[in-house]
Structure formats: structure tokens, C-alpha cells
C-alpha positions as CSV (number, residue, x, y, z in Angstrom):
1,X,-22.3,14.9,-21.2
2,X,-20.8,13.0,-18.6
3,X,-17.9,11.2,-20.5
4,X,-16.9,8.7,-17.6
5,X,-18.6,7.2,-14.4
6,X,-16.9,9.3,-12.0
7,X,-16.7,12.7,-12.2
8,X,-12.9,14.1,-11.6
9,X,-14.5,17.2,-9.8
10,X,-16.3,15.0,-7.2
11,X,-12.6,13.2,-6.7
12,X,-12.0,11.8,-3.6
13,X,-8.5,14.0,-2.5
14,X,-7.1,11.3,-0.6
15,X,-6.5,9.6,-4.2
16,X,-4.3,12.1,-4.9
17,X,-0.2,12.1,-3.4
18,X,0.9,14.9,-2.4
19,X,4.1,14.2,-0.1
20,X,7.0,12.1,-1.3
21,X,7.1,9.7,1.2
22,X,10.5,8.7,2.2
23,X,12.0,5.2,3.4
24,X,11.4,6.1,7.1
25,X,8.2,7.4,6.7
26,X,7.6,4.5,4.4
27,X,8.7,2.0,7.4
28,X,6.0,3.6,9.7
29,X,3.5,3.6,7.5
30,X,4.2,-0.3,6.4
31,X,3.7,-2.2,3.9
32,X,-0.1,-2.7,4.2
33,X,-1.2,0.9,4.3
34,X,1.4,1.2,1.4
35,X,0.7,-0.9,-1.3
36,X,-3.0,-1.0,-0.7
37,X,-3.0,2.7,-1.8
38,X,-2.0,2.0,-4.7
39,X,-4.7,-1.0,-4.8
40,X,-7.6,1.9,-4.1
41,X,-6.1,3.9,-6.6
42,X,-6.4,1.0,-9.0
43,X,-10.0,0.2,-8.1
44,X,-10.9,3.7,-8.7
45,X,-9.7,3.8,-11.8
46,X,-11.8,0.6,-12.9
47,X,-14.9,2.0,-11.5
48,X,-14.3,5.6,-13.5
49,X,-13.3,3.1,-16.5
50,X,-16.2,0.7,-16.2
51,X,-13.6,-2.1,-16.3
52,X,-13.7,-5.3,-14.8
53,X,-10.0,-6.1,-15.4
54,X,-7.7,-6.8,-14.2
55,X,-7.9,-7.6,-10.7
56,X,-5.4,-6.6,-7.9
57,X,-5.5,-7.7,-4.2
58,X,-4.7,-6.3,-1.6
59,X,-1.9,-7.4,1.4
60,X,-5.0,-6.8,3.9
61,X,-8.6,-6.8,4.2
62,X,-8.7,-2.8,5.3
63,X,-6.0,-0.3,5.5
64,X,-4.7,2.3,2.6
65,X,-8.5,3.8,1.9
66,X,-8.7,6.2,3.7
67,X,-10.6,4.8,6.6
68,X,-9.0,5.6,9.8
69,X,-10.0,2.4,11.8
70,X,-8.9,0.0,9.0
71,X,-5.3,2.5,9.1
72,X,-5.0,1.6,12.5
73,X,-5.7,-2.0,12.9
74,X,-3.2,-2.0,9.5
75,X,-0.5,0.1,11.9
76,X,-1.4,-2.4,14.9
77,X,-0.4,-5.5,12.9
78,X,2.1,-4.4,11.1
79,X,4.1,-2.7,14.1
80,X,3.3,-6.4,15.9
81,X,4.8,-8.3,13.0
82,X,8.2,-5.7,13.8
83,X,8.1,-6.5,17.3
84,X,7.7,-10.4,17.0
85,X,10.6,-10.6,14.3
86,X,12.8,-8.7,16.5
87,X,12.1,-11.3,19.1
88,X,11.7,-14.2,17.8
89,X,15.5,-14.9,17.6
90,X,16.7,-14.5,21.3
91,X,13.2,-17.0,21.8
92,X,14.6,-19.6,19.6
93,X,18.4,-19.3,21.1
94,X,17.4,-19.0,25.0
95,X,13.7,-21.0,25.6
96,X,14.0,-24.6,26.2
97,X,10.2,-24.8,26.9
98,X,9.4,-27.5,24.3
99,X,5.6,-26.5,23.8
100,X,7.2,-22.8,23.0
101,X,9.6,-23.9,20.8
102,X,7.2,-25.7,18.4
103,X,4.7,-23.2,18.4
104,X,7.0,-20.4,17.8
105,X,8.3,-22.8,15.1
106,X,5.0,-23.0,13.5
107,X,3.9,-19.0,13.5
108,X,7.9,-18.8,11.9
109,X,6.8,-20.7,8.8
110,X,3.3,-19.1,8.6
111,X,4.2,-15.6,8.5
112,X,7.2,-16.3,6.2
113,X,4.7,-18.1,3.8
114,X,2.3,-14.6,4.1
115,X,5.7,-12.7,3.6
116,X,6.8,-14.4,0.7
117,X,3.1,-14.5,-0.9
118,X,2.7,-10.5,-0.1
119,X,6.1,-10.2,-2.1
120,X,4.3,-11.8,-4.7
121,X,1.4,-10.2,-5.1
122,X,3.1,-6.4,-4.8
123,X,4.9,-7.3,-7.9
124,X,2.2,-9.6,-9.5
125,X,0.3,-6.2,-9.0
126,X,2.8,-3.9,-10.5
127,X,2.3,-6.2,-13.7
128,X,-1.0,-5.7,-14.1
129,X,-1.2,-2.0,-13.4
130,X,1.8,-1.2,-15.9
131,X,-0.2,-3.2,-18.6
132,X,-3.3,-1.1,-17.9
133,X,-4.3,1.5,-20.8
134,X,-5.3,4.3,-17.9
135,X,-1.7,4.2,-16.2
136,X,0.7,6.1,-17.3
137,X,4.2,6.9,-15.8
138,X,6.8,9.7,-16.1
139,X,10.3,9.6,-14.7
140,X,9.9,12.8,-13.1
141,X,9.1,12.5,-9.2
142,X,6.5,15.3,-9.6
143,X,3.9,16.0,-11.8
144,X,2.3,19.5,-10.9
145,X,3.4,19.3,-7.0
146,X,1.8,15.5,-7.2
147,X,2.9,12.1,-6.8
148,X,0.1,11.1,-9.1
149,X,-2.4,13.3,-10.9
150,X,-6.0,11.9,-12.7
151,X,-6.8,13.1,-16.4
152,X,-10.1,12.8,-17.7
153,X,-9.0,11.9,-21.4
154,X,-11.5,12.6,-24.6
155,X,-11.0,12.0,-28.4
156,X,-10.8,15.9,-28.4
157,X,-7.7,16.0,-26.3
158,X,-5.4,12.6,-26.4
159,X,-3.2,14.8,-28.6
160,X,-2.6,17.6,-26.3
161,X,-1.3,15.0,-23.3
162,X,2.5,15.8,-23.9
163,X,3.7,12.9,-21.2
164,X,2.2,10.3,-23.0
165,X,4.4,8.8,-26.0
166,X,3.0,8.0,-29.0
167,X,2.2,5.0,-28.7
168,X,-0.1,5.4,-25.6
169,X,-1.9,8.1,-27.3
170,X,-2.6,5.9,-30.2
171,X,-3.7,3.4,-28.2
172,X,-5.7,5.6,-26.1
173,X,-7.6,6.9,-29.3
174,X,-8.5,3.1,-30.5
175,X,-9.9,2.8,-27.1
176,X,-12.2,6.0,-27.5
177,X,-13.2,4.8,-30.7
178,X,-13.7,0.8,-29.5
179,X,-15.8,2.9,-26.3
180,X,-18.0,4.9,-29.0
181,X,-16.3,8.4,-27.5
182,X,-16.3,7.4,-23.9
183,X,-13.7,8.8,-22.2
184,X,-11.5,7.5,-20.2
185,X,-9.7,8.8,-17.0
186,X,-6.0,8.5,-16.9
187,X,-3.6,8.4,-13.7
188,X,-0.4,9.7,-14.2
189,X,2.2,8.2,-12.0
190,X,5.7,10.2,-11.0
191,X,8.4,8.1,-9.8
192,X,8.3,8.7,-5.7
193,X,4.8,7.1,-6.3
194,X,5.9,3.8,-7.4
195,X,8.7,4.0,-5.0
196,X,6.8,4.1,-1.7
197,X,4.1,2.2,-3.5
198,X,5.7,-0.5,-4.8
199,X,9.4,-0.7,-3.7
200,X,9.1,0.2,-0.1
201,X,6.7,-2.7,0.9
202,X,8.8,-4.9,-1.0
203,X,11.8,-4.0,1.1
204,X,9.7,-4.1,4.4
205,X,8.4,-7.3,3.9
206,X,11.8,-8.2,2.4
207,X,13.6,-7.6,5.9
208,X,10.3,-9.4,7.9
209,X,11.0,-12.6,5.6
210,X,14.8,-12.5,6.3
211,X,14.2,-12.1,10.2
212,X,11.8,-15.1,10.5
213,X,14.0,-17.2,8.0
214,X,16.8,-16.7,10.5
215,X,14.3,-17.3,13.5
216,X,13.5,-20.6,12.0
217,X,16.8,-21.9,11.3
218,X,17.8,-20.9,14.9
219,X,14.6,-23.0,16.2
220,X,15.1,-25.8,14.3
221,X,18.8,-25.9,15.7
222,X,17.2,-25.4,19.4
223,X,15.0,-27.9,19.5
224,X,17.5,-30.3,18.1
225,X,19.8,-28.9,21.2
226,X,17.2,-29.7,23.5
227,X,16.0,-33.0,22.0
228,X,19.2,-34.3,21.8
């Protein structure tokens, strides 16, 4: 009998990580691609689970699924967002065009307000998917040649799952028995995951924030120039 509502065999394989991404790779790939990985991951895991909680967003609409058009409008805006940070300074030391100045004043403090929400809800994120029952973590960056691996997990076999501590196994049993022998399916994450997951889109939109803070000051100061 069919212990959970997706069967691991039919398993999408683009849920599972394979390569360790590193920071460049990381930067390419950007922040929205990134994290909203680990958002599809998440949303599998509550459809297999038939849980409703808790519930993640994602940094965009499309991108990190697996869908190559929402990938590429997700590569499009964040390479775009790079470009316009780099630029944004030499337009607020050099343009004296007053109609320029305010509205490259007002995208600034936008896109630093979408920055500084995005941070949040990475780590808002990370919160919730810690406190869920069917993730688990190791401190290996591996697990079986994967950044993250699914278990399907039955009342038959929470003793035999060696990377879980105790606790989580006890827990995991009460939840078997609350579920009436339901299983549950479990996704194991190694450390690389949560670094280019989690960490690397922080430190991407980190740098974006920093770049538009600086391009706002230096506006602010322009205008006054040219006001005055």
C-alpha cells in the first residue's frame, strides 16, 4: 500500500542535488533560481506529506522548478539587477538631468526595499523548514554523492535511519502513530545544500542592497549639488 502521496520512484530528478555548487556558480545562477529550489523542494515535500504548513514564498513568481522559460526570465532579471547596481553610482555622481536623477532615486529605494524583504524571507524560510518534521540535516556535504537525498520513512524503519538523532526519530514515530501508519517522506539535507540554498542568495542580495544603498546616498547628495 501506497504509504504517501507521491511515490519516491516516480520522483522528479531535478529535486535531487547532485553538484555542489560553488560561490561563482552560485553568483550566475542568482539568488532567484537559488532559493526558490529549495522553495520547490519544500512544496514537494508538503504535497508527499499532505501538509498544509507551513508556508514558504518564493523571491519570484517562476524560476528554480525546473521550467526552463521561468530559469531564464529569472537569469534575465537577475543579471539586469547586476548591471543597474553597477551603474547606478557613476549616474548619481555625473547626470545633472533633474527628471533622471529623481527617477533613478525612486527605483534606488524600491529595489532596496525588495532586497531587504528577499533577505527576509530567505531566512524567514530557513525557519520554517528547520522546524519541519520531514527535514533533516547532516553536517556532511554529501549524503550518497547528493546534496540532498528523499527517504520514504515507515513505522517499520524510523529505527534503521542512522543520521537522524534520537530525538527526530522519536518524533518521527509519534507522527506515524498521530497519521494511523502513514508514512512520511523525509529529505535529508548535506551542508553544500543549505549553503547555495540559503547562504549564497543571502550574500548576493546582500552585495545588491549595499550597491543601491551607496547609489542612494550618492543621489541624494547630487541632487542637493544641483539644486543648490
Amino acid at each position: 500500500m501506497d504509504t504517501t502521496n507521491t511515490d519516491l520512484e516516480e520522483r522528479p530528478s531535478h529535486r535531487l542535488e547532485v553538484r555542489d555548487k560553488g560561490s561563482l556558480a552560485s553568483f550566475r545562477e542568482g539568488p532567484f533560481i537559488g532559493h526558490n529550489t529549495l522553495v520547490t523542494h519544500a512544496e514537494f515535500l508538503k504535497v508527499a506529506n499532505y501538509n498544509q504548513e507551513p508556508r514558504v514564498f518564493r523571491l519570484l513568481p517562476v524560476g528554480g522548478a525546473s521550467n526552463f522559460i521561468g530559469d531564464v526570465f529569472s537569469l534575465i532579471i537577475w543579471y539586469f539587477m547586476c548591471v543597474y547596481s553597477c551603474c547606478v553610482i557613476p549616474i548619481a555622481c555625473y547626470c545633472d538631468n533633474t527628471v533622471i536623477n529623481i527617477a533613478n532615486a525612486a527605483v534606488l529605494c524600491v529595489l532596496l526595499m525588495y532586497y531587504i524583504i528577499g533577505i527576509y524571507t530567505i531566512t524567514r524560510n530557513k525557519t520554517k523548514l528547520k522546524r519541519m518534521l520531514c527535514v533533516a540535516e547532516t553536517t556532511a556535504d554529501r549524503y550518497q554523492g547528493y546534496q540532498n537525498y528523499f527517504f520514504e520513512v515507515g513505522s517499520n524503519n524510523t529505527e534503521q535511519l542512522t543520521f537522524l538523532n534520537m530525538k527526530h526519530r522519536k518524533k518521527l514515530r509519534q507522527e506515524i502513530v498521530i497519521r494511523k501508519g502513514k508514512g512520511m517522506v523525509v529529505m535529508l539535507c548535506a551542508r553544500s545544500y543549505w549553503r547555495s540554498r540559503i547562504i549564497y542568495p543571502i550574500i548576493c542580495l546582500a552585495v545588491l542592497s549595499l550597491f543601491n544603498l551607496i547609489g542612494v546616498i550618492v543621489q541624494l547628495e547630487t541632487m542637493k549639488r544641483v539644486k543648490g
